[in-house]
N, C-alpha and C positions, 0 to 999 in steps of 0.2 A: 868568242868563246876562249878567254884565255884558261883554260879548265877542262877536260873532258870527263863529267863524273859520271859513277855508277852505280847505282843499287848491290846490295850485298848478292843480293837473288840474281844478278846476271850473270856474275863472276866466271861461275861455268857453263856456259852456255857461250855462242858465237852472236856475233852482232851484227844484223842482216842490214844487208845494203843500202836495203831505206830507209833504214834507222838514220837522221838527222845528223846525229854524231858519229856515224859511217862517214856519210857524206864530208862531214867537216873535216875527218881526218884525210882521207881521200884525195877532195878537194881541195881544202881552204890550207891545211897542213902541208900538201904533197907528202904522204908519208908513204913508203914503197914495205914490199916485205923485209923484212929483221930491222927497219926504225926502228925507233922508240918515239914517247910524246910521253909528257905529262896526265897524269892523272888523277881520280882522288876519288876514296871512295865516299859516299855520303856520310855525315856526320861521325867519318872516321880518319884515318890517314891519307897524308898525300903518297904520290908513288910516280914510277914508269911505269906502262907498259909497251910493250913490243909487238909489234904488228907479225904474227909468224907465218899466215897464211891469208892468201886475198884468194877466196872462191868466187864462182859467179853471182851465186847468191847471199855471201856474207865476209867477215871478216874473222879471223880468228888471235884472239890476241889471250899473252900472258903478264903478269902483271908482279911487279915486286913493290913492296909496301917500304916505306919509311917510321918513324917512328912515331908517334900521338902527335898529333898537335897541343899548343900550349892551349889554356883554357881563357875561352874571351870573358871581356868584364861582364859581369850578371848587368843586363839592360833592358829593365820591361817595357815595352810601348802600350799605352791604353788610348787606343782613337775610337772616336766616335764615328761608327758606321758610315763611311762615305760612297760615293759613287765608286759603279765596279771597276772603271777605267783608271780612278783616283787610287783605290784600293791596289791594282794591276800596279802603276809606279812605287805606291809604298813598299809593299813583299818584294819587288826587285832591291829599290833604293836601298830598304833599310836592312834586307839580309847583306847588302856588299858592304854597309856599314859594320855590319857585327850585332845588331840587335840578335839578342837571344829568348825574345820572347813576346808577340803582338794580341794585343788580345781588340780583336775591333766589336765595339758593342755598343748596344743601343743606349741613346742615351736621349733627356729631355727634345732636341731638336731633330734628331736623327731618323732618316724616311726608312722605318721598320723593313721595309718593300726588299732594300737594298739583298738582305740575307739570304733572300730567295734567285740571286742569281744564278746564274749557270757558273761563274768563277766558283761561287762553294761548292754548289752543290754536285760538277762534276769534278771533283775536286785538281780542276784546271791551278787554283793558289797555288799547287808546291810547283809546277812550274815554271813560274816565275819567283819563287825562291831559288831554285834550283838554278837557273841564269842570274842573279843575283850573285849566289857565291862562287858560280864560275868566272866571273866577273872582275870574283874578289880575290881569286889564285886561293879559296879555301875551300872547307868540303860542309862548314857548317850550317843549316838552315834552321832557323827560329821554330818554338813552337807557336803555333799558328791558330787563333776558335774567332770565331763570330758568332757565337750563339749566344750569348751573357749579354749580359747589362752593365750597368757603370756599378751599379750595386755589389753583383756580385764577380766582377773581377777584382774588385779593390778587397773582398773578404780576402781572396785568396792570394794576398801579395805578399813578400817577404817581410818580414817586422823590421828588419835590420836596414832595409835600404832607403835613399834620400828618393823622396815623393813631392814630384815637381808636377804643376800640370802650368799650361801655357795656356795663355789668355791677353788679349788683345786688350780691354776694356776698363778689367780692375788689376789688374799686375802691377806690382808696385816695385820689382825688383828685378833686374836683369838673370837669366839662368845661369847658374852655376852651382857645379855639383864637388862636392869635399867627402864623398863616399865612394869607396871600389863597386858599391851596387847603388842601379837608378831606377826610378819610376818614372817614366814621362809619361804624362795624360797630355792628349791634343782633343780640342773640340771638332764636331763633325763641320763640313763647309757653312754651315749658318752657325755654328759657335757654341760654346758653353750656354747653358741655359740657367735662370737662376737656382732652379732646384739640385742642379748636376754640381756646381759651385757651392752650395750649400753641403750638398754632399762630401765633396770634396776637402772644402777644408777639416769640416767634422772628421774626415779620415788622416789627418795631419798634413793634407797639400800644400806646399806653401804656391799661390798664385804667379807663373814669372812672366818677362819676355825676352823679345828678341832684337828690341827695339822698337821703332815707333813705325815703322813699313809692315804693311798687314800683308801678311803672306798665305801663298795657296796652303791645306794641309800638306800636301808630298813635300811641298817647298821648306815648309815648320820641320819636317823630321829628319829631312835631312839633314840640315842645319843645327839643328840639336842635338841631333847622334853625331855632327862634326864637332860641335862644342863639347861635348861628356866625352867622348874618347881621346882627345886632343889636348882635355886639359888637365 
């Protein structure tokens, strides 16, 4: 946990000792009363705060904020529905990336089944966001739906950004992106489907790759969110 972040809602309020990131400060930091540590709040500024009082049952800390963070490059991800374990390493991997935006959805191959997990539907996902951009020494975490389809996440995409989706099979060009805003589409673990493809380029995708090693999906986006931010 290079990051200890907070909900704006806990600010004031004390942070009880079984709270996880008690623990960590605690423990894993040795932070004693009047430290300080790093902080950050969610999807706002980084900061200190300072540990001002250690009770038996909590901690009490005050916090001084920094200024905005800079804004990350606009980065859609559109995966097809994968396993919830598969899903679990995406939301960590690709919020420490910087993606700002994942939409996983059903798509021709994809086992509909997946969306009823307990990762949605308790909404365990920000979670593993939340570790993610602690991760990443930032406070940012993606917006996050599994409910859509390949259909209608592509209606609701930026008109302005470069629309890449990755495909193993018919890709005729390695990925690279020449826009400050991306769309990456990844197929689900059994792949683009031809109707999803169809679809796809009718929406202006151009088909790319990564080379000629076929890789896990988690494996595809990190790789890809290493290539778009990196180049």
């Amino acid at each position: 946990m290079n990051l200890v972040l907070f909900e704006t809602a806990e600010l004031a309020a004390t942070l009880p000792r079984t709270d996880p990131r008690a623990q960590h400060i605690l423990n894993v930091l040795g932070r004693a009363e009047s430290d300080t540590f790093d902080v950050g709040l969610v999807n706002g500024p980084l900061g200190k705060a300072t540990l001002a009082a250690i009770t038996p049952d909590a901690l009490i800390l005050t916090f001084v904020w920094s200024a905005p963070l800079a804004a990350l490059p606009a980065t859609t991800l559109i995966i097809g529905l994968p396993r919830p374990q598969t899903a679990r390493n995406i939301l960590r991997d690709a919020t420490t990336l910087g993606a700002t935006c994942i939409h996983f959805v059903a798509t021709e191959r994809a086992d509909p089944n997946y969306a009823a997990s307990t990762l949605w539907t308790t909404g365990e996902w920000r979670r593993h966001c939340l570790t993610g951009a602690a991760q990443a020494f930032d406070t940012r975490i993606p917006k996050v739906t599994w409910t859509r389809t390949l259909a209608s996440a592509i209606t609701a995409l930026p008109i302005s950004a470069s629309r890449l989706a990755l495909d193993n099979y018919e890709a005729t060009a390695a990925l690279r992106v020449e826009t400050k805003e991306a769309v990456l589409a990844f197929g689900p673990e059994r792949g683009w489907g031809p109707t999803d493809r169809e679809a796809l380029r009718a929406a202006g995708f151009t088909l790319v790759h990564l080379g000629r090693r076929v890789l896990r999906v988690e494996t595809a986006v990190v790789a890809a969110l290493a290539i778009v931010h990196l180049g």
